[in-house]
C-alpha positions as CSV (number, residue, x, y, z in Angstrom):
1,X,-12.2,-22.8,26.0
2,X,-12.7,-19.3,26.7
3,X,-14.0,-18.6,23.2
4,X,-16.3,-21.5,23.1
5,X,-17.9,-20.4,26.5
6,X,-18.2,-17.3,25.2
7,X,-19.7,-18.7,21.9
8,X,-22.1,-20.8,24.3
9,X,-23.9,-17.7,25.9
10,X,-23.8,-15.4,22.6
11,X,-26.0,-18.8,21.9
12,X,-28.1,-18.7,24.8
13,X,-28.6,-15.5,24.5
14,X,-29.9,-15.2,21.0
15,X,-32.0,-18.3,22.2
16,X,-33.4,-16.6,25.0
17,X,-34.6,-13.2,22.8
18,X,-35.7,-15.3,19.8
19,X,-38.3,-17.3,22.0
20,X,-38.5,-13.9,24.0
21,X,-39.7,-11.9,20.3
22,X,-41.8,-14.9,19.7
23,X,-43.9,-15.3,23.0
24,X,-43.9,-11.2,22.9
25,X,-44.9,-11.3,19.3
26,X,-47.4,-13.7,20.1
27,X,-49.7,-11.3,22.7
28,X,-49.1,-8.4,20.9
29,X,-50.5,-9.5,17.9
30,X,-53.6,-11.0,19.8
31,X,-54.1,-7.7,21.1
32,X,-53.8,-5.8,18.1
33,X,-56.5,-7.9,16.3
34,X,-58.9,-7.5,19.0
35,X,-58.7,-3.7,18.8
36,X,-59.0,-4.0,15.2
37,X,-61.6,-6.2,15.4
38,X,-64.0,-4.0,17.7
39,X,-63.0,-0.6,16.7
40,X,-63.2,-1.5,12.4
41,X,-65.7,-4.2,12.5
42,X,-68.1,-2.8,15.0
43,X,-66.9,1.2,15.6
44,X,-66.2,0.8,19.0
45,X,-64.5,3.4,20.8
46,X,-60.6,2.8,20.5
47,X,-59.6,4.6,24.0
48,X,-61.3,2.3,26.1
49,X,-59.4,-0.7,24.5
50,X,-56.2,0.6,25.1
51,X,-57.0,2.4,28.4
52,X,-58.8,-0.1,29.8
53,X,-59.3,-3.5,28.0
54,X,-55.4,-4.1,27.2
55,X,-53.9,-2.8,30.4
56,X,-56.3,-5.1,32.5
57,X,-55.9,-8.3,29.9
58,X,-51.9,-7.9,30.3
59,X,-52.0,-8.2,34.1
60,X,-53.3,-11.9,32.9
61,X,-50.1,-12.0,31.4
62,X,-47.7,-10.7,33.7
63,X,-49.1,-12.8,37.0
64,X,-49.3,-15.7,34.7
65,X,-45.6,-15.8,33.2
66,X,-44.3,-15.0,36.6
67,X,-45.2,-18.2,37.6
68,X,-44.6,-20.3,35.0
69,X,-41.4,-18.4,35.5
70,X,-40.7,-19.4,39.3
71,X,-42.3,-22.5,38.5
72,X,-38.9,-23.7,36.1
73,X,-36.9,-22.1,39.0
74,X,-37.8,-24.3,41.2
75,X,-38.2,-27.3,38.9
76,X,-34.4,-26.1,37.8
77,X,-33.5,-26.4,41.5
78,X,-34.8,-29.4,42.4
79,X,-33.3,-31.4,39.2
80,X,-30.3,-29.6,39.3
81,X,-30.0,-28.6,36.0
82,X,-29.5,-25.2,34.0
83,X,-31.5,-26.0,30.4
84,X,-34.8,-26.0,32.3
85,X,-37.5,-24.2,30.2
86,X,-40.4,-22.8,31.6
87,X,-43.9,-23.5,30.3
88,X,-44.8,-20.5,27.6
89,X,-48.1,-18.5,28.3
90,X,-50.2,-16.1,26.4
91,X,-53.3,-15.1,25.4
92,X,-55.3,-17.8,24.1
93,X,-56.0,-16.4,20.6
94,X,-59.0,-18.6,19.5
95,X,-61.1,-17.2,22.8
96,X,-60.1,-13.8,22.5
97,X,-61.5,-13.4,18.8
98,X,-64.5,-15.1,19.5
99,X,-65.2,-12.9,22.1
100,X,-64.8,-10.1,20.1
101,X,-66.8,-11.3,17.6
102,X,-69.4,-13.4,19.7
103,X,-69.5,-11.0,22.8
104,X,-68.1,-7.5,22.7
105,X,-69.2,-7.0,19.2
106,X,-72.8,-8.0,19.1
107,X,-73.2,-6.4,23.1
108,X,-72.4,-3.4,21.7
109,X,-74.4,-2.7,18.5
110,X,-77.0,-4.2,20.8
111,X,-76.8,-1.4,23.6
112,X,-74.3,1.2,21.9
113,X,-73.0,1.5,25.5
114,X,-69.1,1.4,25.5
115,X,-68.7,0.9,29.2
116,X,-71.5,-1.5,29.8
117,X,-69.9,-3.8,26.7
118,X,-66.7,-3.8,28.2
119,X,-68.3,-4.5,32.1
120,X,-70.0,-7.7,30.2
121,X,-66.6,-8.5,28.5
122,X,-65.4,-8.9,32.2
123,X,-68.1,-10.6,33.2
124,X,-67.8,-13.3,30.5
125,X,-63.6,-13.4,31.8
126,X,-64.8,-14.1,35.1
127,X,-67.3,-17.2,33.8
128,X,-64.6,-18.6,31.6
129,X,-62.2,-18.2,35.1
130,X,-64.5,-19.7,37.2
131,X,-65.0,-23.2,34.9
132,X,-61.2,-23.5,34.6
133,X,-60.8,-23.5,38.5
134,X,-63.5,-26.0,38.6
135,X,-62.4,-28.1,35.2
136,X,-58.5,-27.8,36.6
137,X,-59.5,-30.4,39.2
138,X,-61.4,-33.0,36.5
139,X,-59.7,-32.0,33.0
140,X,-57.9,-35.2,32.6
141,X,-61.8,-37.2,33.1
142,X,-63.4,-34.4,30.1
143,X,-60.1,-35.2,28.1
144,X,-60.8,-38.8,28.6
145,X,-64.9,-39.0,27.9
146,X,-65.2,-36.1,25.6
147,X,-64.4,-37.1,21.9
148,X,-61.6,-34.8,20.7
149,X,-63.4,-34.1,17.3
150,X,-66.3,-32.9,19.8
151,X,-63.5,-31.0,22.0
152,X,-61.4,-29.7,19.2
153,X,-63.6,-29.3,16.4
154,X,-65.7,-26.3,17.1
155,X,-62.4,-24.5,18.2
156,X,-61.3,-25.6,14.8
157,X,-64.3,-24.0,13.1
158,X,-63.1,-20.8,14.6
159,X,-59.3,-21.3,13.5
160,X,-60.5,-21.7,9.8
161,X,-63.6,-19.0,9.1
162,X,-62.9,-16.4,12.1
163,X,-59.1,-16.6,12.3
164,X,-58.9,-17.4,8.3
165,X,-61.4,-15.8,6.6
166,X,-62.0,-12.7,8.3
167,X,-58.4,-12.0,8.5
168,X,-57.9,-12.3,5.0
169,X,-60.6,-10.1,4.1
170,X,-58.4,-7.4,6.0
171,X,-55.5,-8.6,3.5
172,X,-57.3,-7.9,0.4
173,X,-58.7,-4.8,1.8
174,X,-55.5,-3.2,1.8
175,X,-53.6,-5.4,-0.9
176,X,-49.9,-4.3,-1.3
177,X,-48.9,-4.0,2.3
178,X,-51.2,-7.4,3.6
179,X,-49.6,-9.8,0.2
180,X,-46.1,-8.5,1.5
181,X,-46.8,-9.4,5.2
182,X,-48.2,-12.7,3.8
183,X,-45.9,-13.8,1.6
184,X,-43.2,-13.1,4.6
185,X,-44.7,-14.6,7.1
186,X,-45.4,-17.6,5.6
187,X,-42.4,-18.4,4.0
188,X,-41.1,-17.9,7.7
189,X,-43.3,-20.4,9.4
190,X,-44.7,-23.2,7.1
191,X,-41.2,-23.2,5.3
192,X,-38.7,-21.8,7.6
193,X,-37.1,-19.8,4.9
194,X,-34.4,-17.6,6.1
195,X,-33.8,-14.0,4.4
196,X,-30.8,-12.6,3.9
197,X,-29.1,-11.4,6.9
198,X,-30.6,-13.9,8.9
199,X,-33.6,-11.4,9.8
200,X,-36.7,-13.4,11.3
201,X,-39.6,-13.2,8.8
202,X,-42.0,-12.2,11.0
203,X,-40.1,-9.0,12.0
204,X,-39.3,-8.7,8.2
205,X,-43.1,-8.5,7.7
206,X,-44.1,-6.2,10.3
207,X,-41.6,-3.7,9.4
208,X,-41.8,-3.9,5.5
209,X,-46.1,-4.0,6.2
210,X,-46.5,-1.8,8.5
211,X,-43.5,0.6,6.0
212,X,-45.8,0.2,3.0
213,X,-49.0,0.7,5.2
214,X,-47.9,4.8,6.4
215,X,-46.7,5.2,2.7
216,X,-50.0,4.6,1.3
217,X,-51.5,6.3,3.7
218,X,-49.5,9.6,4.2
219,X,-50.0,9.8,0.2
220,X,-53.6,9.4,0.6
221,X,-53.5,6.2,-0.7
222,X,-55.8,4.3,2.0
223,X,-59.5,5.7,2.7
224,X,-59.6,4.7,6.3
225,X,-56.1,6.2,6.7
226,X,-55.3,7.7,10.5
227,X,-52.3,9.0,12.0
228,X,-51.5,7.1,15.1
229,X,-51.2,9.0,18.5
230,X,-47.9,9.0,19.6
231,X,-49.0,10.7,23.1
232,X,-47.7,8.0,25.8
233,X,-50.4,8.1,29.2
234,X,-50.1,6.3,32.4
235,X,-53.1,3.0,32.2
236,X,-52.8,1.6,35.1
237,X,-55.4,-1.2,35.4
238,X,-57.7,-0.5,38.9
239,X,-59.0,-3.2,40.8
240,X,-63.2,-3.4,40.5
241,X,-66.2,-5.1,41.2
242,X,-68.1,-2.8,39.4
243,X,-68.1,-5.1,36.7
244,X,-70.7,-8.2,39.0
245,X,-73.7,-6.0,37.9
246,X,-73.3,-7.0,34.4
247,X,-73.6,-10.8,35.3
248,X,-77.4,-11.1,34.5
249,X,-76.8,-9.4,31.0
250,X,-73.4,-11.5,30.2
251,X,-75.1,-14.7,31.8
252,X,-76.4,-15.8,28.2
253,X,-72.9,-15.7,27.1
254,X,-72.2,-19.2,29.4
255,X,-72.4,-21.2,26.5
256,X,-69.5,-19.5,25.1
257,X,-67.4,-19.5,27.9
258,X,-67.7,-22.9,29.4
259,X,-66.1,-24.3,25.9
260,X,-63.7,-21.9,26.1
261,X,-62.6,-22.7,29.2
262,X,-62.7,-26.5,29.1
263,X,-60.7,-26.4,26.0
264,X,-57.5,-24.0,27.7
265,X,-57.4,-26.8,30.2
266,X,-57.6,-29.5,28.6
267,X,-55.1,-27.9,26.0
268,X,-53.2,-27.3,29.4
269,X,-53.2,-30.8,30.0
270,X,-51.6,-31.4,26.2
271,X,-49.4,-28.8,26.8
272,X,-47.6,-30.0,30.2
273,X,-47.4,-33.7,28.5
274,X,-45.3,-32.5,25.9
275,X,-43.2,-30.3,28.0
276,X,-42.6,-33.9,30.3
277,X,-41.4,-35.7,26.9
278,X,-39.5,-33.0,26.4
279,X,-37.8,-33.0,29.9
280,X,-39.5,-30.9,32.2
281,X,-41.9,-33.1,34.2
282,X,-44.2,-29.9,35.6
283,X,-47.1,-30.7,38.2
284,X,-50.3,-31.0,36.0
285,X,-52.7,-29.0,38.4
286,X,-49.9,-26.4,39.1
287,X,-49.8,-25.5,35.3
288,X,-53.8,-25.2,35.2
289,X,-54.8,-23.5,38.6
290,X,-51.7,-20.9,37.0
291,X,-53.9,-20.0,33.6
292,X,-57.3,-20.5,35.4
293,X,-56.3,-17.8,38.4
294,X,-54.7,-15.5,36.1
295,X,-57.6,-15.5,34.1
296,X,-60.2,-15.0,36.7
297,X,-57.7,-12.3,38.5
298,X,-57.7,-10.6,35.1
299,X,-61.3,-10.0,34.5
300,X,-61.0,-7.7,38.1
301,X,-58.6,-5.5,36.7
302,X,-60.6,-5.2,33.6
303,X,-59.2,-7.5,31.6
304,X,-61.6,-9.0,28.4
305,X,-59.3,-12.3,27.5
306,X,-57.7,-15.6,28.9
307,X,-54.7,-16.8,29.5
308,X,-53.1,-19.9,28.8
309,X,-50.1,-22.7,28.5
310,X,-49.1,-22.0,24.7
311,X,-48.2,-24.6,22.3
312,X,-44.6,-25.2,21.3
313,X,-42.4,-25.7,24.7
314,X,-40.3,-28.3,22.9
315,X,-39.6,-25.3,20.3
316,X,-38.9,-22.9,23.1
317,X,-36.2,-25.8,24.4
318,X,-34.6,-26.2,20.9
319,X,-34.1,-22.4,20.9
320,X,-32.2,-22.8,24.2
321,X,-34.6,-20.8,26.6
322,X,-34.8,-21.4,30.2
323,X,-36.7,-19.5,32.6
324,X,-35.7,-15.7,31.6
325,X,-38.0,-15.6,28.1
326,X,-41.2,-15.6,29.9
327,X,-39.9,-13.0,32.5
328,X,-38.8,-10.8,30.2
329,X,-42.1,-11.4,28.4
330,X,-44.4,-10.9,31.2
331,X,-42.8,-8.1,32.6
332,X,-42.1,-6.7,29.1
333,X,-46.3,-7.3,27.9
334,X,-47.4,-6.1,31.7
335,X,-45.4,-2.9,32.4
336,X,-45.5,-1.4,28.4
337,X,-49.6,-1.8,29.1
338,X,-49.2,0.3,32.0
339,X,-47.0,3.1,30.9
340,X,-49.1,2.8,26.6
341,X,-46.3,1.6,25.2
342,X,-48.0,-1.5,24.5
343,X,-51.1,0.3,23.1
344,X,-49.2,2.7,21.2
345,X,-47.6,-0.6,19.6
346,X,-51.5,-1.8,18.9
347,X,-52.4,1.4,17.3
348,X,-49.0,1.4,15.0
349,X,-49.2,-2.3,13.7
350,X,-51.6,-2.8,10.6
351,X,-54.3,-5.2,10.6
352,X,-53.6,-6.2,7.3
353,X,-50.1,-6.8,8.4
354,X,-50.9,-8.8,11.5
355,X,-53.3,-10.4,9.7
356,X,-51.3,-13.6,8.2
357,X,-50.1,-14.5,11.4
358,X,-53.8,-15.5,12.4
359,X,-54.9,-17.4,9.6
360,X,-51.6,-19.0,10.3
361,X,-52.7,-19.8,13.9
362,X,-56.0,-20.7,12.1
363,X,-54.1,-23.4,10.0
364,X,-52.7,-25.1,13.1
365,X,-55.9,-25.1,15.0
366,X,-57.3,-26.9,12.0
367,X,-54.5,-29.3,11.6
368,X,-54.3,-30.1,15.2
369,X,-58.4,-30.7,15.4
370,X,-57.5,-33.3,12.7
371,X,-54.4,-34.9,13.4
372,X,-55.7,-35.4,17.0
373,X,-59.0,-36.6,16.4
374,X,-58.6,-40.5,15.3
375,X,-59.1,-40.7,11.5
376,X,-62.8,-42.4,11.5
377,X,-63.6,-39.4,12.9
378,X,-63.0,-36.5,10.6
379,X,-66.3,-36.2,9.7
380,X,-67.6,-35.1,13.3
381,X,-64.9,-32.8,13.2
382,X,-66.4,-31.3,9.8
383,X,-69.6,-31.5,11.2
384,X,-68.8,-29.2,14.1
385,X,-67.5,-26.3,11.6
386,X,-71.3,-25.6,10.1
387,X,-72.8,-23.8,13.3
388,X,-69.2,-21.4,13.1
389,X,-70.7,-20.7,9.5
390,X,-73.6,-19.9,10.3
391,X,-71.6,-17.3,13.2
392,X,-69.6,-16.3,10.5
393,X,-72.8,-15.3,8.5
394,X,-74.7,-13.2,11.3
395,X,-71.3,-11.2,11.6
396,X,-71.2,-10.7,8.0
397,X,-74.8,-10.0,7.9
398,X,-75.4,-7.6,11.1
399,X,-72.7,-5.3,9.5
400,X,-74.6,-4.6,6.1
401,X,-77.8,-4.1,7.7
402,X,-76.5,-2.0,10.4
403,X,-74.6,0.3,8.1
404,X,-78.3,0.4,6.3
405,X,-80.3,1.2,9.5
406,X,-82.3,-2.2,8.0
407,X,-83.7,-4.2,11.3
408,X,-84.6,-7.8,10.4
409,X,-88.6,-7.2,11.1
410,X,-88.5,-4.6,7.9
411,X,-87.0,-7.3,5.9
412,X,-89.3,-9.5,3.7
413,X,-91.3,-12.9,5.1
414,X,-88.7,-14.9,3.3
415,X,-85.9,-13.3,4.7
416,X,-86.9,-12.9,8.2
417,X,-87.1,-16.8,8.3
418,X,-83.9,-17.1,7.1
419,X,-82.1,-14.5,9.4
420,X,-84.0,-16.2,12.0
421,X,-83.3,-20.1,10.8
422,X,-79.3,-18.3,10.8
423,X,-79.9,-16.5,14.5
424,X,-80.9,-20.1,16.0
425,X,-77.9,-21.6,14.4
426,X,-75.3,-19.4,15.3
427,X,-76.2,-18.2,18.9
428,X,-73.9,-20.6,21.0
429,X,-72.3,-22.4,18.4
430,X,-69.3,-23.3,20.2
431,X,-71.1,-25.5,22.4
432,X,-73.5,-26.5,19.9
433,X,-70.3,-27.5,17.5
434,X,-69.4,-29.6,20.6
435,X,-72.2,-31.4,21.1
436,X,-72.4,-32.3,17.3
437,X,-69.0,-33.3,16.9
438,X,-69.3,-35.3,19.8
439,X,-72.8,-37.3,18.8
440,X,-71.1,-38.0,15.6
441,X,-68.4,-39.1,17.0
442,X,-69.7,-41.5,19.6
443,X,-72.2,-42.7,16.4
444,X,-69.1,-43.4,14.3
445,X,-68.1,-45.8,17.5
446,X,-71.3,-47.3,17.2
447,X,-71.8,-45.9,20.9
448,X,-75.4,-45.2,20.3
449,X,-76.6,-44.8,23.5
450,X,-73.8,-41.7,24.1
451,X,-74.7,-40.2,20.8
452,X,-78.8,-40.4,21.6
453,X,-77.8,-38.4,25.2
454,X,-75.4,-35.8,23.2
455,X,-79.1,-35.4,21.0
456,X,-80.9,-35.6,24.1
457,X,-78.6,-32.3,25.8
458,X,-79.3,-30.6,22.7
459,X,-82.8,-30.9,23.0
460,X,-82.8,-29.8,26.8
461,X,-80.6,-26.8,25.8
462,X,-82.3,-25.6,23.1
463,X,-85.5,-25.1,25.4
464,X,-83.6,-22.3,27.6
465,X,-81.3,-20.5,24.8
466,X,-78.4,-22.0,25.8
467,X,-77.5,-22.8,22.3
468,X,-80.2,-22.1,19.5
469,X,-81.5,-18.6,21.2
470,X,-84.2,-17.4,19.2
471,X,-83.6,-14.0,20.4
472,X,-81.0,-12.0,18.2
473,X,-78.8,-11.0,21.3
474,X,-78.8,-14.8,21.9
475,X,-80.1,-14.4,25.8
476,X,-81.2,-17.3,28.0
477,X,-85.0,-17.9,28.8
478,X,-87.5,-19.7,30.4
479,X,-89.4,-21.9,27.3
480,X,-92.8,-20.8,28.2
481,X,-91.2,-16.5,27.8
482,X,-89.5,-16.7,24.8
483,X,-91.3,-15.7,21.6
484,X,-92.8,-17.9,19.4
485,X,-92.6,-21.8,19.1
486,X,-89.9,-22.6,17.3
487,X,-87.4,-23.2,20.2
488,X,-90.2,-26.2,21.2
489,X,-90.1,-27.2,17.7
490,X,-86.4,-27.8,17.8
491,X,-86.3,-29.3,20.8
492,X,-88.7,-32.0,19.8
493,X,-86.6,-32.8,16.8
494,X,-83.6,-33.2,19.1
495,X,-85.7,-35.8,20.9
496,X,-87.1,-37.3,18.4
497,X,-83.3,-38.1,17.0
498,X,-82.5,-39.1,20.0
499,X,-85.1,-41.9,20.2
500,X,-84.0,-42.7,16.9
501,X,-80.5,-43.3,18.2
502,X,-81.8,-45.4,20.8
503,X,-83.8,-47.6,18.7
504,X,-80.5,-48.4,17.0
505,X,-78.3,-49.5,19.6
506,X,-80.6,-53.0,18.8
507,X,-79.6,-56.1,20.9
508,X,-75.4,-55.9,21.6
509,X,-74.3,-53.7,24.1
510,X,-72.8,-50.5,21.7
511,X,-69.8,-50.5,24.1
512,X,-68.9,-54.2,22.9
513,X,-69.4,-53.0,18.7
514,X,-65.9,-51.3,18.5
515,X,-63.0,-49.9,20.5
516,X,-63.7,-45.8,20.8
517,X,-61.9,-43.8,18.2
518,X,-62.4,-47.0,15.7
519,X,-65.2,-47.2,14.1
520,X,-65.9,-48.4,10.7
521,X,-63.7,-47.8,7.5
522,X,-66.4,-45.3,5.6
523,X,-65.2,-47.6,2.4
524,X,-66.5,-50.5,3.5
525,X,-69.8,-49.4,3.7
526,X,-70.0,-47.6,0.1
């Protein structure tokens, strides 16, 4: 008996640091992709990342996974039983890069001001913080009227080009040690091969990557080669309002966070289901109000990213984790920001290397848009991946011609319309990959009416810059101050498909034509 006790905690405790590595994995590699995002992509400074942005987004962290962690405490005490596992939260990983790339990055090529980027990167927290508190209390009714292709399909956009594409142009940038990192990390996670001596292949990949990766590079090997710091420095996040100024400048960046912040919840909302089938029944609102304060408290402390519930709780209960993994993990994530241990592990870990473990996370995000969504509608979730192109495009683009000192007025007539056919697309295209997955969807339904108002909120939106800016820094406006006509233009083609979408809805009521989520097999009607 004594041996199989003892057998039963060697268990638990190999349970309890596996999901421990995983949810710590998890952040750290979130954070390492948004230094390397800003500081390769768009050269900004790396001390106030790891000074600044990382010590204030871990405080997220911390607060956050001390509650979840007093929250299975006291679910554990009530029930009475020990295998209770607390809910697992991060960073979300999908917000964070498209803040980077959608917020941070652009604000500062646009003002080359390191502090006032990082101010607006707070501010934008602070948005996405304040919609969560507000969507906590109504997530359930969004979750119910909102198709999922609408809610998950932009998000999925991201997951495929930002967190696939770009990540793998980081892989083939530095070949030998990204391929190994790649082949590793997917043979641990789509296959769940094991490697000899049992070692996890995610750790297999960092070490071996990040190995090859200080080779190369000590042998002059790598171009962009840098020594890492090894100087450890006290970053203790400081509580600010300094950051409240920036509002009016980050106030064109709502359209990015209100998607954002509806989609943590309503992911909350998936997340505490499948902990209940699971079985641990949490309180709903307890598990959102938890990610929505942390976030907001976050953005004070200087903090650039959200938190939220992660996926995989059921996982987390097979490996036989209770409530100590996400102590360990927020105290572990929090206090290493503080004392630079967690930015010195940033600065150490390759892109290249970290790299597979995104378009990874991209894969899911994908998968999960379309396994969620019913099967009529896959093409509204397609539909809402071609505004994320045309993001994906103005990053691309911005970098050659600000590495040429080329502004898009010097470019030819041709060109300029196209760069500003692609600015209209791509300024708030999370919310405009919403609202087209979403039209399409309700279309698909044969709910007409629903589809003509999605048309119709396009058309509205359009004539302020909430989505469609015609300004590069993708700014709000008043229609009669913005420049040139072509936001009107837009606007009356939004309207006029609207109409059109009314004229169809004919003589039956379009809630009577088909059950939502039905609509018509597409093979019928070839």
């Amino acid at each position: 008996m004594a041996n199989g006790g003892s057998a039963t905690k060697h268990g638990r405790f190999w349970g309890e640091a596996t999901a421990f590595l995983a949810l710590f994995l998890d952040n750290a590699g979130v954070l390492i992709f948004l230094n390397a995002i800003l500081v390769f992509t768009f050269n900004y400074p790396v001390d106030i990342i790891l000074t600044r942005m990382i010590p204030g987004t871990a405080i997220g962290v911390l607060l956050g996974d001390l509650v979840y962690t007093w929250l299975a405490v006291r679910l554990a005490r009530k029930t009475g039983r020990r295998d209770v596992t607390a809910m697992p939260l991060g960073l979300d990983t999908p917000s964070t890069i498209g803040i980077a790339y959608a917020v941070l990055g652009p604000t500062f090529v646009a003002t080359r001001d390191a502090i006032l980027t990082w101010h607006v990167g707070m501010a934008t927290l602070f948005m996405i913080g304040l919609v969560k508190v507000v969507t906590a209390f109504f997530g359930s009714w969004i979750q119910r009227n909102i198709p999922t292709a609408g809610l998950l399909g932009s998000i999925a956009g991201i997951g495929l080009l930002l967190l696939g594409f770009l990540p793998m142009i980081e892989i083939f940038n530095e070949a030998l040690a990204g391929m190994v990192a790649l082949g590793l990390i997917f043979a641990a996670l789509f296959s769940r091969l094991q490697l000899p001596g049992r070692i996890h292949g995610i750790v297999a990949a960092l070490v071996f990557g990040t190995l090859i990766h200080f080779a190369l590079g000590m042998t002059g090997h790598l171009p962009e080669y840098q020594p890492p710091s090894w100087d450890l420095s006290l970053c203790l996040p400081v509580f600010s309002i300094g950051f409240l100024q920036s509002l009016p400048q980050s106030i064109h960046y709502l359209p990015i966070a209100i998607p954002f912040g509806i989609l943590t919840i309503v992911g909350g909302i998936n997340n505490t289901e499948s902990a209940r089938l699971a079985g641990d029944r949490y309180q709903t609102r307890d598990i959102l109000l938890t990610e929505a304060v942390t976030s907001l408290l976050s953005a004070f402390f200087g903090g650039v990213a959200q938190t939220t519930p992660y996926i995989g709780h059921p996982a987390y209960k097979k490996m036989g984790a209770t409530w100590r993994y996400t102590l360990v993990t927020g105290l572990a994530v929090g206090l290493c920001a503080m004392v630079g241990l967690m930015s010195l592990f940033v600065a150490l870990i390759p892109r290249a290397v970290i790299a597979p473990i995104f378009i990874f996370v991209g894969f899911e995000i994908v998968h999960q848009a379309y396994r969620e969504s019913p099967p009529a509608h896959s093409p509204a979730v397609s539909l809402s991946f071609l505004p994320v192109i045309a993001g994906l495009l103005m990053i691309v683009l911005g970098q050659f011609l600000g590495a040429l000192n080329i502004l898009p007025d010097r470019l030819p007539p041709r060109l300029q319309q196209l760069h500003q056919t692609l600015t209209m697309l791509s300024n708030g295209f999370i919310l405009t990959g919403l609202l087209w997955g979403s039209m399409l969807a309700f279309l698909i339904d044969h709910r007409a009416r629903l589809a003509a108002l999605c048309a119709a909120v396009c058309g509205a939106l359009t004539l302020g810059g909430v989505i469609h800016s015609v300004l590069p820094t993708g700014e709000l406006y008043l229609p009669w101050r913005a420049p040139g006509t072509a936001h009107y233009g837009l606007a009356a083609a939004y309207m006029l498909l609207a109409g059109i979408l009314l004229l169809l809805t004919g003589k039956k009521d379009p809630e009577e034509q088909g059950p939502k989520g039905g609509g018509a097999d597409p093979r019928q009607t070839l």
